[in-house]
N, CA, C and O atoms as CSV, one atom per row, in Angstrom:
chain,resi,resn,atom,element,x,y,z
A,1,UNK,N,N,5.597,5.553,15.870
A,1,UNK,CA,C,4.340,4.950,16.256
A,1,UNK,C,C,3.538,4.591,15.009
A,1,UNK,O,O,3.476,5.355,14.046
A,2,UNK,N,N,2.851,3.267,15.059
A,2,UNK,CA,C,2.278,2.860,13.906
A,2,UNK,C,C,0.791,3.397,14.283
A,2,UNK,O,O,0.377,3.595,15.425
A,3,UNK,N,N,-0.015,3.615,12.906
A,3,UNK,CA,C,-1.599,3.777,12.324
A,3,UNK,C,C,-2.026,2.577,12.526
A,3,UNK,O,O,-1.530,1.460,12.675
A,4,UNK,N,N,-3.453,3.228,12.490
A,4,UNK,CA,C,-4.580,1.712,12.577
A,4,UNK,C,C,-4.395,0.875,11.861
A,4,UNK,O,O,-4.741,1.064,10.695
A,5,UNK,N,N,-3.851,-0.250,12.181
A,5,UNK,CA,C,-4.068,-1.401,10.885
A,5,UNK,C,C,-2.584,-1.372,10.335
A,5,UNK,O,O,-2.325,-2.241,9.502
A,6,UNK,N,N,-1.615,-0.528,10.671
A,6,UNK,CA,C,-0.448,-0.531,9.873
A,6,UNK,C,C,0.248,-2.043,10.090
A,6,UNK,O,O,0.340,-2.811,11.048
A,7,UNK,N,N,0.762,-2.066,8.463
A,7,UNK,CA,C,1.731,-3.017,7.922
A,7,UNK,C,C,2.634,-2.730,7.170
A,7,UNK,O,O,2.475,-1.903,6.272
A,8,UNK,N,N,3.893,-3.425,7.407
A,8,UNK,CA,C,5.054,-3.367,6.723
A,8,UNK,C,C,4.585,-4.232,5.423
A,8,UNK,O,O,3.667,-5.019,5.652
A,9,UNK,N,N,5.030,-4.201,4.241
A,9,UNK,CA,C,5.111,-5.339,3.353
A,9,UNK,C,C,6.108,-5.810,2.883
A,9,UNK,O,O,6.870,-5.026,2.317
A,10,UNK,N,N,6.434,-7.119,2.938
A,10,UNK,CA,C,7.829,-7.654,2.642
A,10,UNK,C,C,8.160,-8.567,1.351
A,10,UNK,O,O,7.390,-9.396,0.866
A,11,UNK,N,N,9.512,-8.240,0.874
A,11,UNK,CA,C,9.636,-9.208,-0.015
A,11,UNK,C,C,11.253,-9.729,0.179
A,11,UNK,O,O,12.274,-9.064,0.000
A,12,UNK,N,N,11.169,-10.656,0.457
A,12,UNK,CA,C,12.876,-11.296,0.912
A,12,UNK,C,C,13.601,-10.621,1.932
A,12,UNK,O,O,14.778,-10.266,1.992
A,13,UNK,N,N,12.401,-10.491,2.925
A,13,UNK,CA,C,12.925,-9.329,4.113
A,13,UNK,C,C,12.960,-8.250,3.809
A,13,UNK,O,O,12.856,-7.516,4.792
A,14,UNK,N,N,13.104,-7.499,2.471
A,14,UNK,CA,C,13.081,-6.028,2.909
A,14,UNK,C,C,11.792,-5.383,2.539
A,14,UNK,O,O,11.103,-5.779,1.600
A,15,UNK,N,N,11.489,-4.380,3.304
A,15,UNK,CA,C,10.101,-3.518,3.481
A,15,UNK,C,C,9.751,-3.142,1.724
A,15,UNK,O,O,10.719,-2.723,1.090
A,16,UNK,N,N,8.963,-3.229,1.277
A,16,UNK,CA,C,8.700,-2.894,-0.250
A,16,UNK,C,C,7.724,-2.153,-0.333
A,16,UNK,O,O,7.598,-1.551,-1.400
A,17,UNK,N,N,6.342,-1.856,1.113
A,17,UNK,CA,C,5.605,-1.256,1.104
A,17,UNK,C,C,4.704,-1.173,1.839
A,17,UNK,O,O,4.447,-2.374,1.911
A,18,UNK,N,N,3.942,-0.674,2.511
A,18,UNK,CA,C,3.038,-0.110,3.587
A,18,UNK,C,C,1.287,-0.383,3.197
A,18,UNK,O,O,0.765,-0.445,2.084
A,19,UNK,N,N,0.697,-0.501,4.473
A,19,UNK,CA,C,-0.676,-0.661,3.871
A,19,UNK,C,C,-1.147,-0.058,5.556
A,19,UNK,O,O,-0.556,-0.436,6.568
A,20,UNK,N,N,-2.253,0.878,5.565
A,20,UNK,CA,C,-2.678,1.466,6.457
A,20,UNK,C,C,-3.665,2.290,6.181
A,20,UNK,O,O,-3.907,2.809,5.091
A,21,UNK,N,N,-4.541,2.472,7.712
A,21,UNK,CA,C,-5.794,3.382,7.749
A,21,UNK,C,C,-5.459,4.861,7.699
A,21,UNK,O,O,-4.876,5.344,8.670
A,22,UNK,N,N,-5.785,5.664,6.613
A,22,UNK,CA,C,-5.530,6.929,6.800
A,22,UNK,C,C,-5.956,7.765,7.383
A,22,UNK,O,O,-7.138,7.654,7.706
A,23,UNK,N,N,-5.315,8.813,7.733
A,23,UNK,CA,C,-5.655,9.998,8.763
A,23,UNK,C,C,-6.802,10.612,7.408
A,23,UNK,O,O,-8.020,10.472,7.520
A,24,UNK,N,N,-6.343,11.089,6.534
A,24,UNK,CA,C,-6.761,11.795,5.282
A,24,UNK,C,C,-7.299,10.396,4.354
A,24,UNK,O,O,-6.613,9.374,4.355
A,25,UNK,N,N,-8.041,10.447,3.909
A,25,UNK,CA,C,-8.280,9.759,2.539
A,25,UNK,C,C,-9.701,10.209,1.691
A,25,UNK,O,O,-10.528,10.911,2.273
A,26,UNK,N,N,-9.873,9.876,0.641
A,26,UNK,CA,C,-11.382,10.101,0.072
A,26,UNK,C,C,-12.330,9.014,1.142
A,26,UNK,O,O,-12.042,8.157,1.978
A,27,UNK,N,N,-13.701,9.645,0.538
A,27,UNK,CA,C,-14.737,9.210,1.617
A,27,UNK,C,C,-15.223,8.240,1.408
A,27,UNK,O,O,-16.110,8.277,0.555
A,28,UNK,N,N,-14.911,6.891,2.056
A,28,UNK,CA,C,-15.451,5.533,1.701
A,28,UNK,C,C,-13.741,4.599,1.260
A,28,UNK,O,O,-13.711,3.376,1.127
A,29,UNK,N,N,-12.940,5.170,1.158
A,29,UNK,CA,C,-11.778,4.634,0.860
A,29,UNK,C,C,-10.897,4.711,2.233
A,29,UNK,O,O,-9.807,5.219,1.973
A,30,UNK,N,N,-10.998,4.436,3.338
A,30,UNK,CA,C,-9.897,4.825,4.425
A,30,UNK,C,C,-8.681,4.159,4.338
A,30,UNK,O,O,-7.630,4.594,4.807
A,31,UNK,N,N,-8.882,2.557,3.429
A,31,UNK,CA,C,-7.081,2.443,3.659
A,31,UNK,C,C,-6.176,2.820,2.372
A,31,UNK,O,O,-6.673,2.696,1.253
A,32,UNK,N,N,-5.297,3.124,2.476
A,32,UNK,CA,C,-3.892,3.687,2.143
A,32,UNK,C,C,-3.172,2.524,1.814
A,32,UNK,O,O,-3.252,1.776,2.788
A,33,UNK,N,N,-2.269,1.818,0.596
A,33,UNK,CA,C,-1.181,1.299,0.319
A,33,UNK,C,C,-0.059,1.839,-0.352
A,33,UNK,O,O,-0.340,2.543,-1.323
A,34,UNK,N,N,0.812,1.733,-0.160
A,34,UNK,CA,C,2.107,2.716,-0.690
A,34,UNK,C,C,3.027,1.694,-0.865
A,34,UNK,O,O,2.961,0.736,-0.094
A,35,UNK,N,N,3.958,1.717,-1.819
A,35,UNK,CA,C,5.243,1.250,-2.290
A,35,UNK,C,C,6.376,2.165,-1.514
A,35,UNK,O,O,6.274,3.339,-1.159
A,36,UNK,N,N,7.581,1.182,-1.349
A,36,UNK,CA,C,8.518,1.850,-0.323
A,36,UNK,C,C,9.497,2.271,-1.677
A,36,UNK,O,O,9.814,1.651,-2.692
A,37,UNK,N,N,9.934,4.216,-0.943
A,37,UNK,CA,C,10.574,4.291,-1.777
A,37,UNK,C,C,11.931,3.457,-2.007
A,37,UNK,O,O,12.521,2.875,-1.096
A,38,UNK,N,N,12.422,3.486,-3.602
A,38,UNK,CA,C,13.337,2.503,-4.008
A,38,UNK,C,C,12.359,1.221,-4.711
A,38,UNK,O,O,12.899,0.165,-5.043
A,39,UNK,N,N,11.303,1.380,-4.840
A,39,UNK,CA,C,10.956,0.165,-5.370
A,39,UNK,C,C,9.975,0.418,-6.232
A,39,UNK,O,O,9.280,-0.536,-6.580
A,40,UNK,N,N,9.652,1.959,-6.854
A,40,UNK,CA,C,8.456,2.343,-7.901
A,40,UNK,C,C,8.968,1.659,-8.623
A,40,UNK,O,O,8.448,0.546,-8.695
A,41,UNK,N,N,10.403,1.943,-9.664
A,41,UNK,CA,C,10.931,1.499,-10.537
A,41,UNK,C,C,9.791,2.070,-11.501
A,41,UNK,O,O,8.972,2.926,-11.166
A,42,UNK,N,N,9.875,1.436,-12.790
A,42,UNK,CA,C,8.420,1.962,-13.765
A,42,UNK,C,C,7.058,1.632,-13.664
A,42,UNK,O,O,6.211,1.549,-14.554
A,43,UNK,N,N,6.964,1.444,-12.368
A,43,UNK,CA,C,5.097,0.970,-12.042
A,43,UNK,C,C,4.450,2.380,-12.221
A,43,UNK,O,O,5.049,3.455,-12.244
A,44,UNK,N,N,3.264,2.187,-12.328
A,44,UNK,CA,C,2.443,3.250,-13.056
A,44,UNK,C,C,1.462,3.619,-11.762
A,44,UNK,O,O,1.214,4.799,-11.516
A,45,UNK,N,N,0.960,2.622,-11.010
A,45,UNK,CA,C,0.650,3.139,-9.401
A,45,UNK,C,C,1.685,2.830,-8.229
A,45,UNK,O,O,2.209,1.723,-8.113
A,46,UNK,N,N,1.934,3.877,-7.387
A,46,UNK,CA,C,2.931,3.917,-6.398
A,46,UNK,C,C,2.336,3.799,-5.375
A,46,UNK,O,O,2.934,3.437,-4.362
A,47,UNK,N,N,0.967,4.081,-5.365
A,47,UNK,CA,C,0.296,3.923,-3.732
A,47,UNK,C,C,-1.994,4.182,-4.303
A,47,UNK,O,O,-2.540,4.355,-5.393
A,48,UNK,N,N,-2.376,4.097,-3.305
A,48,UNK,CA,C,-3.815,4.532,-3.946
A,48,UNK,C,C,-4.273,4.278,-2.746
A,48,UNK,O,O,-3.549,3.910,-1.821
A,49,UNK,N,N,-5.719,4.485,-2.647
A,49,UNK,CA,C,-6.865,3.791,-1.189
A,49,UNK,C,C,-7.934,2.645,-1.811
A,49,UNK,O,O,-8.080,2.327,-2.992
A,50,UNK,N,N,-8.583,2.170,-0.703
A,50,UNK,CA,C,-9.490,1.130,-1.302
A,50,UNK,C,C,-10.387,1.459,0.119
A,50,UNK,O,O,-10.098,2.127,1.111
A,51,UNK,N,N,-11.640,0.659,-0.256
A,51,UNK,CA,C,-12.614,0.778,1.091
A,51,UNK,C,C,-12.287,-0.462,2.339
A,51,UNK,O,O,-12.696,-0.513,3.498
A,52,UNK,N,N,-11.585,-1.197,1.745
A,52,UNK,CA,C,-11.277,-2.635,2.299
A,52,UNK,C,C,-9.951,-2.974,2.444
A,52,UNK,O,O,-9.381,-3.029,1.354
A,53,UNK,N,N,-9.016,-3.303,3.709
A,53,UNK,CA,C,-7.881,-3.359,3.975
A,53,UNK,C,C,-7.515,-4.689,2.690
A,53,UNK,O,O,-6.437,-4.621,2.099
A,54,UNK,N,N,-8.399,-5.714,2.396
A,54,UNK,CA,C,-8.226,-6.706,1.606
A,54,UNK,C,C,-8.090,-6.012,0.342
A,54,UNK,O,O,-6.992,-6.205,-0.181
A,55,UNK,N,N,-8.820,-5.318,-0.257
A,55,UNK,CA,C,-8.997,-4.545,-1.579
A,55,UNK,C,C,-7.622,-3.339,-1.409
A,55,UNK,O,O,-6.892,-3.030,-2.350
A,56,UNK,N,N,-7.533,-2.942,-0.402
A,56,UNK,CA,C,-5.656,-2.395,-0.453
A,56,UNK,C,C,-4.530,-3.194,-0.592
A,56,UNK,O,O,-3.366,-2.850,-0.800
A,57,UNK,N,N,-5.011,-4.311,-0.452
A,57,UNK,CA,C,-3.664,-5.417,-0.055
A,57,UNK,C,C,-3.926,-6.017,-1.832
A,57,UNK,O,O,-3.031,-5.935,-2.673
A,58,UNK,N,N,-4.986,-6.461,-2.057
A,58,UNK,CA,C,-4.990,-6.754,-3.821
A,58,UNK,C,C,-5.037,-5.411,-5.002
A,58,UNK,O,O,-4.997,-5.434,-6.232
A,59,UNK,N,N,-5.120,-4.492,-4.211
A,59,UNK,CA,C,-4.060,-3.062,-5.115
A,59,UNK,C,C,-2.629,-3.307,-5.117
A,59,UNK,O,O,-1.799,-3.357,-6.025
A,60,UNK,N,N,-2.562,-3.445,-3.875
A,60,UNK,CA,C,-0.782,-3.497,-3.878
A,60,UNK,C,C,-0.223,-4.329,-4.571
A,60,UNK,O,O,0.798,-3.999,-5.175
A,61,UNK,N,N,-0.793,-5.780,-4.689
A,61,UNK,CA,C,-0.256,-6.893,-4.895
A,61,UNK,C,C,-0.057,-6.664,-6.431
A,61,UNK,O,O,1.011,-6.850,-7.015
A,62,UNK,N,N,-1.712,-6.055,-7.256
A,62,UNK,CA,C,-1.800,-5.877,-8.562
A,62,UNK,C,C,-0.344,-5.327,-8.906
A,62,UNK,O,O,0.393,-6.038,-9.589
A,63,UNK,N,N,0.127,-3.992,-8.422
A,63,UNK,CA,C,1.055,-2.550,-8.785
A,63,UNK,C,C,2.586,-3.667,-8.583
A,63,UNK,O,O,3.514,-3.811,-9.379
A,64,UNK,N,N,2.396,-4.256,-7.355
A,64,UNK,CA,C,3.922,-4.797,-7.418
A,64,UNK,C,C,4.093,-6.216,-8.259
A,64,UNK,O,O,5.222,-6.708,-8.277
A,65,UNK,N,N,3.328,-6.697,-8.754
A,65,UNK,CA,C,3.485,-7.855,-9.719
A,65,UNK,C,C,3.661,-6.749,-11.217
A,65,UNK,O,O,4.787,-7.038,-11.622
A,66,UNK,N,N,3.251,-5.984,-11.890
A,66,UNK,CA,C,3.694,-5.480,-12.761
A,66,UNK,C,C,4.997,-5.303,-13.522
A,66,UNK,O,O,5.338,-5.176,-14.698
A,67,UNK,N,N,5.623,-5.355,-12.226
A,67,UNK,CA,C,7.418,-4.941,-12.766
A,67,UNK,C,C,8.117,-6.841,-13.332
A,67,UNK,O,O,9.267,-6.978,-13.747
């Protein structure tokens, strides 16, 4: 069963990483983005929160353009 707001994130079809409302998070940050494992490789953030599903989605985007 998916979370509020949950998303797969894709790159050439396969899942690379998640973006969702957390059960847990710091206060003012509720969404959650995560990298799927198999795809940290040497990125330096693997996942974090933001206050804004948009501001999780341009975390993610930042962490996975790095490699």
């Amino acid at each position: 069963m998916k979370r509020e707001g949950e998303e797969d994130l894709l790159c050439s079809d396969a899942v690379v990483g998640r973006i969702f409302k957390a059960n847990a998070a710091p206060v003012g940050s509720p969404w959650m983005w995560t990298l799927a494992f198999g795809h940290h490789e040497d990125r330096t953030a693997t996942h974090g929160y933001a206050a804004t599903r948009e501001a999780a989605m341009a975390a993610f985007a930042k962490s996975w353009r790095r490699y």
